[in-house]
N, C-alpha and C positions, 0 to 999 in steps of 0.2 A: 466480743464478737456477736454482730445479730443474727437471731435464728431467723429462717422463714419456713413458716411449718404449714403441710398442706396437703388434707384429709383427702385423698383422692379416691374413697373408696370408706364404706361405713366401720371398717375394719383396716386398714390402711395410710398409716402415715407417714410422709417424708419428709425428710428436715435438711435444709440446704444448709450448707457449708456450717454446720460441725464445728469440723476441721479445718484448719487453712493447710497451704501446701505445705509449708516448713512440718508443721505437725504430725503430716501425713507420712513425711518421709522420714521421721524418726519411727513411727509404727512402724513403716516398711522395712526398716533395718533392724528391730524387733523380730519381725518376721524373718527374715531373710538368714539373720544370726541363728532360727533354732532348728530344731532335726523337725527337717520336714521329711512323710511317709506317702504311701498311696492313701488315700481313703477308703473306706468300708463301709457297708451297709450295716445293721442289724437284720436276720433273716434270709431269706432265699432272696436275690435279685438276679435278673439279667444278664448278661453280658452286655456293658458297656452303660450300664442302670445310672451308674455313679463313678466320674473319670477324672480325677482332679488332685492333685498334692496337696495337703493338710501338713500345718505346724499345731501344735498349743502353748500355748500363751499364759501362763498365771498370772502374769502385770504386765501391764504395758505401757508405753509413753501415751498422758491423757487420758488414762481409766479413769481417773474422778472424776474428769470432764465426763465422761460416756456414761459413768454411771447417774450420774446425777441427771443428764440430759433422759435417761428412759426413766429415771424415778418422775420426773417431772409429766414426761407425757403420759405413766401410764394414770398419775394421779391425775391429769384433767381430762384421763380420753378414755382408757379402760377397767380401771377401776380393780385392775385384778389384784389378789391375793399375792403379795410374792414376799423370800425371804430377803432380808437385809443385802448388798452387793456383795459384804463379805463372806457371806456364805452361797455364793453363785460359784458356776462351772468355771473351769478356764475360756477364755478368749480363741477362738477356731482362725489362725492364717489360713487362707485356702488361695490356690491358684490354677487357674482352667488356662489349658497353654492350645492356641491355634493349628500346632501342626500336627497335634492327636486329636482335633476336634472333640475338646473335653466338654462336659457336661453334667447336668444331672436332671433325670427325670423326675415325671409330677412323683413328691412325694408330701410326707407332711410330717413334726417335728415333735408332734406329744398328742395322745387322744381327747378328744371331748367327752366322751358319756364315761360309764364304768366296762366297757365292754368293748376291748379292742383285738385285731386280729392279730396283734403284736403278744397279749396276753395280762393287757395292764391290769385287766381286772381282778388278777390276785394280790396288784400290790398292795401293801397295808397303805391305811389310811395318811398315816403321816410320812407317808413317800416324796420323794422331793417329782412332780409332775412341771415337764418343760410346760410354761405357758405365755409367753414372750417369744419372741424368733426376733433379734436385730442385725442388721444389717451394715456396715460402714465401707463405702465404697473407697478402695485405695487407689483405683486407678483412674485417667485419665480417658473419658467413652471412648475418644477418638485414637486410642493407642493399642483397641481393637478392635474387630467385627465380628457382629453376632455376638453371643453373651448376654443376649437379653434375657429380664427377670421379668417372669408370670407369676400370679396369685389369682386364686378363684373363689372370691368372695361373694359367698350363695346370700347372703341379707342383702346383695345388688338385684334389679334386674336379669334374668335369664339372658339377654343377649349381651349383659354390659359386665358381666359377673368375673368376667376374666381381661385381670389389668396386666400388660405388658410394657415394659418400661424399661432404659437403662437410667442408672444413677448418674450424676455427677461424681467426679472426686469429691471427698470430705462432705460428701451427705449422707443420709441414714433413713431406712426404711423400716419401721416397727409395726409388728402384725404377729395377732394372736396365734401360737404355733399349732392350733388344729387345723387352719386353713393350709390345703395344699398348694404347693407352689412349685417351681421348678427354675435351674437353669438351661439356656438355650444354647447349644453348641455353638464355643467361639471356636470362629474360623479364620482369625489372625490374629497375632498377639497374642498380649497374656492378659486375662484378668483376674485381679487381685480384691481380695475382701477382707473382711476381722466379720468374722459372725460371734454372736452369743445367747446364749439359751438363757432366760431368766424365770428362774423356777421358783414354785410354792408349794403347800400341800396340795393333796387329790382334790379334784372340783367335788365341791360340795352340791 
Protein backbone atom coordinates (compact mmCIF):
# COMPACT_ATOMS: atom_id res chain seq x y z
CA UNK A 1 0.00 0.00 0.00
CA UNK A 2 1.27 3.60 -0.74
CA UNK A 3 1.75 6.13 1.71
CA UNK A 4 1.06 9.81 1.08
CA UNK A 5 2.59 11.63 3.80
CA UNK A 6 2.15 15.50 4.21
CA UNK A 7 3.89 17.86 6.66
CA UNK A 8 1.09 20.34 7.13
CA UNK A 9 2.53 21.96 9.84
CA UNK A 10 6.44 21.97 11.19
CA UNK A 11 5.32 19.65 13.82
CA UNK A 12 2.44 17.91 12.15
CA UNK A 13 2.06 14.93 10.05
CA UNK A 14 -0.64 13.01 8.11
CA UNK A 15 -0.28 9.98 6.33
CA UNK A 16 -3.23 8.86 3.93
CA UNK A 17 -4.54 5.66 3.87
CA UNK A 18 -2.66 3.63 6.29
CA UNK A 19 -5.22 1.41 6.32
CA UNK A 20 -7.61 0.23 3.76
CA UNK A 21 -11.18 -0.33 4.74
CA UNK A 22 -11.11 -4.17 5.17
CA UNK A 23 -8.25 -3.33 7.75
CA UNK A 24 -10.11 -0.71 9.39
CA UNK A 25 -12.92 -2.75 10.15
CA UNK A 26 -11.14 -5.61 11.70
CA UNK A 27 -9.76 -2.64 14.22
CA UNK A 28 -13.31 -1.68 14.58
CA UNK A 29 -14.38 -5.04 15.81
CA UNK A 30 -11.35 -5.00 18.03
CA UNK A 31 -12.76 -2.16 19.34
CA UNK A 32 -16.19 -2.75 19.64
CA UNK A 33 -15.52 -6.48 21.23
CA UNK A 34 -13.81 -4.76 24.41
CA UNK A 35 -15.24 -3.14 27.66
CA UNK A 36 -15.42 0.19 26.82
CA UNK A 37 -15.81 3.08 29.85
CA UNK A 38 -16.37 6.77 30.28
CA UNK A 39 -13.15 8.61 29.90
CA UNK A 40 -11.29 10.63 32.61
CA UNK A 41 -9.11 13.27 33.00
CA UNK A 42 -6.04 13.34 35.19
CA UNK A 43 -6.78 16.36 37.74
CA UNK A 44 -9.52 18.90 38.22
CA UNK A 45 -11.59 19.36 34.79
CA UNK A 46 -14.70 20.96 33.98
CA UNK A 47 -17.81 19.57 33.45
CA UNK A 48 -18.23 18.35 30.14
CA UNK A 49 -13.73 19.00 29.63
CA UNK A 50 -13.67 15.46 28.29
CA UNK A 51 -17.04 13.47 26.77
CA UNK A 52 -16.31 10.40 25.07
CA UNK A 53 -16.23 6.34 25.62
CA UNK A 54 -12.74 4.72 25.77
CA UNK A 55 -11.78 0.80 25.18
CA UNK A 56 -7.88 -0.45 25.65
CA UNK A 57 -6.36 -2.27 23.37
CA UNK A 58 -3.04 -4.37 24.06
CA UNK A 59 -2.97 -5.65 20.21
CA UNK A 60 -4.64 -5.03 17.71
CA UNK A 61 -5.50 -6.10 14.07
CA UNK A 62 -2.34 -4.16 12.11
CA UNK A 63 -0.12 -3.07 15.00
CA UNK A 64 2.98 -3.92 13.22
CA UNK A 65 1.75 -2.11 10.51
CA UNK A 66 1.14 1.05 12.86
CA UNK A 67 3.95 0.49 14.60
CA UNK A 68 6.45 0.48 12.05
CA UNK A 69 4.67 3.31 10.12
CA UNK A 70 5.45 5.95 13.44
CA UNK A 71 8.95 4.25 13.71
CA UNK A 72 9.59 5.36 10.42
CA UNK A 73 8.19 8.92 10.47
CA UNK A 74 9.54 9.67 13.62
CA UNK A 75 13.10 8.45 12.36
CA UNK A 76 12.78 11.00 9.27
CA UNK A 77 10.76 13.73 10.98
CA UNK A 78 11.34 14.02 14.70
CA UNK A 79 14.08 12.48 15.68
CA UNK A 80 12.72 11.65 19.28
CA UNK A 81 13.91 9.37 21.80
CA UNK A 82 11.41 6.51 22.21
CA UNK A 83 11.26 2.92 23.73
CA UNK A 84 10.99 -0.02 21.43
CA UNK A 85 6.87 -0.71 20.43
CA UNK A 86 7.01 -3.52 22.77
CA UNK A 87 7.35 -1.71 25.46
CA UNK A 88 4.60 1.10 24.54
CA UNK A 89 1.12 1.76 26.30
CA UNK A 90 -1.95 0.02 25.09
CA UNK A 91 -3.70 1.28 21.95
CA UNK A 92 -6.81 4.11 23.29
CA UNK A 93 -10.54 2.94 21.18
CA UNK A 94 -12.24 6.16 21.76
CA UNK A 95 -15.70 7.13 20.43
CA UNK A 96 -17.36 10.79 20.53
CA UNK A 97 -21.27 10.06 19.83
CA UNK A 98 -23.40 13.12 18.29
CA UNK A 99 -26.46 13.19 20.41
CA UNK A 100 -24.34 13.90 23.64
CA UNK A 101 -22.31 16.43 21.63
CA UNK A 102 -19.16 14.64 22.93
CA UNK A 103 -15.87 16.25 22.82
CA UNK A 104 -12.69 17.19 24.27
CA UNK A 105 -11.21 20.36 25.11
CA UNK A 106 -7.71 22.03 24.37
CA UNK A 107 -5.61 19.85 26.30
CA UNK A 108 -2.14 18.40 25.75
CA UNK A 109 -0.64 14.58 26.25
CA UNK A 110 2.84 14.89 28.18
CA UNK A 111 4.99 18.09 29.19
CA UNK A 112 7.90 19.68 27.44
CA UNK A 113 10.26 21.49 30.11
CA UNK A 114 10.86 19.80 33.79
CA UNK A 115 8.23 21.78 35.33
CA UNK A 116 4.70 21.00 34.75
CA UNK A 117 1.39 21.83 36.40
CA UNK A 118 0.46 18.37 36.30
CA UNK A 119 3.56 17.80 38.69
CA UNK A 120 6.03 15.86 36.23
CA UNK A 121 8.87 17.45 37.68
CA UNK A 122 9.35 15.06 40.44
CA UNK A 123 9.30 12.23 38.06
CA UNK A 124 12.56 10.35 38.15
CA UNK A 125 14.58 10.69 35.36
CA UNK A 126 14.05 7.31 33.64
CA UNK A 127 10.14 7.75 33.72
CA UNK A 128 8.48 6.68 30.76
CA UNK A 129 7.34 10.62 29.43
CA UNK A 130 4.34 10.52 26.59
CA UNK A 131 6.21 12.22 23.45
CA UNK A 132 4.33 11.00 20.27
CA UNK A 133 0.45 11.46 20.35
CA UNK A 134 -0.87 9.24 17.14
CA UNK A 135 -3.84 9.37 15.66
CA UNK A 136 -5.79 6.65 13.25
CA UNK A 137 -8.89 7.62 12.01
CA UNK A 138 -11.65 4.67 11.91
CA UNK A 139 -14.30 6.48 10.57
CA UNK A 140 -15.69 7.60 7.52
CA UNK A 141 -15.73 12.30 7.76
CA UNK A 142 -18.77 12.01 6.11
CA UNK A 143 -20.63 9.58 8.76
CA UNK A 144 -20.46 12.64 11.04
CA UNK A 145 -20.55 16.36 11.68
CA UNK A 146 -18.34 18.34 13.53
CA UNK A 147 -15.61 16.29 15.16
CA UNK A 148 -13.04 18.22 14.02
CA UNK A 149 -9.31 17.89 15.10
CA UNK A 150 -7.17 21.24 16.28
CA UNK A 151 -3.37 21.44 17.01
CA UNK A 152 -1.66 24.61 17.94
CA UNK A 153 1.69 24.51 16.75
CA UNK A 154 3.59 27.74 18.19
CA UNK A 155 7.00 27.09 15.55
CA UNK A 156 4.00 28.30 12.94
CA UNK A 157 3.16 31.60 12.34
CA UNK A 158 0.87 33.37 15.07
CA UNK A 159 -2.18 33.62 12.72
CA UNK A 160 -1.45 30.07 11.12
CA UNK A 161 -0.50 28.30 14.35
CA UNK A 162 -3.71 26.49 14.71
CA UNK A 163 -4.48 23.72 12.16
CA UNK A 164 -8.07 22.34 12.04
CA UNK A 165 -8.71 19.41 10.11
CA UNK A 166 -10.84 16.12 9.82
CA UNK A 167 -9.07 12.83 8.93
CA UNK A 168 -9.94 10.52 6.29
CA UNK A 169 -10.55 6.93 7.26
CA UNK A 170 -7.36 4.81 7.42
CA UNK A 171 -5.09 7.98 7.75
CA UNK A 172 -2.84 9.00 10.65
CA UNK A 173 -1.93 12.09 12.32
CA UNK A 174 1.52 12.23 14.39
CA UNK A 175 2.55 15.16 16.55
CA UNK A 176 4.69 15.71 19.41
CA UNK A 177 2.46 15.23 22.59
CA UNK A 178 3.42 18.80 24.19
CA UNK A 179 1.48 20.53 21.52
CA UNK A 180 -2.06 21.15 22.64
CA UNK A 181 -4.73 19.97 20.65
CA UNK A 182 -8.36 19.40 21.02
CA UNK A 183 -11.47 17.56 19.74
CA UNK A 184 -14.43 19.59 18.36
CA UNK A 185 -17.84 18.58 19.39
CA UNK A 186 -19.58 15.96 17.13
CA UNK A 187 -22.98 16.85 16.41
CA UNK A 188 -24.05 13.75 14.51
CA UNK A 189 -22.88 10.50 14.40
CA UNK A 190 -20.18 8.66 15.96
CA UNK A 191 -16.71 9.25 15.61
CA UNK A 192 -14.24 6.60 16.07
CA UNK A 193 -10.36 6.65 16.52
CA UNK A 194 -7.20 4.11 17.88
CA UNK A 195 -4.95 6.85 19.58
CA UNK A 196 -1.45 5.91 21.17
CA UNK A 197 1.08 7.51 23.34
CA UNK A 198 4.64 6.72 22.23
CA UNK A 199 6.84 7.06 25.04
CA UNK A 200 10.71 7.54 26.08
CA UNK A 201 12.71 8.65 28.88
CA UNK A 202 12.36 12.51 30.41
CA UNK A 203 13.51 15.19 27.76
CA UNK A 204 16.88 15.64 28.20
Amino acid sequence: MKHYENRISCNLVIIDEVFDSNEIELILKNGEDSDKKRATTIGHAPEGFRKSDIAWLSSFDGDKHFHETVKRINENVFGFQLHEHEDQPSAQFTEYRGQDREQYEWHHDGPLGLRDYSGFASMPRKSNWRKLSVILMLSDPESYDGGEFSVLDPSEPIDECVKTFKLDKGSMAIFPSFLSHKVHPVTRGIRRSLVMWYEGYRWQ
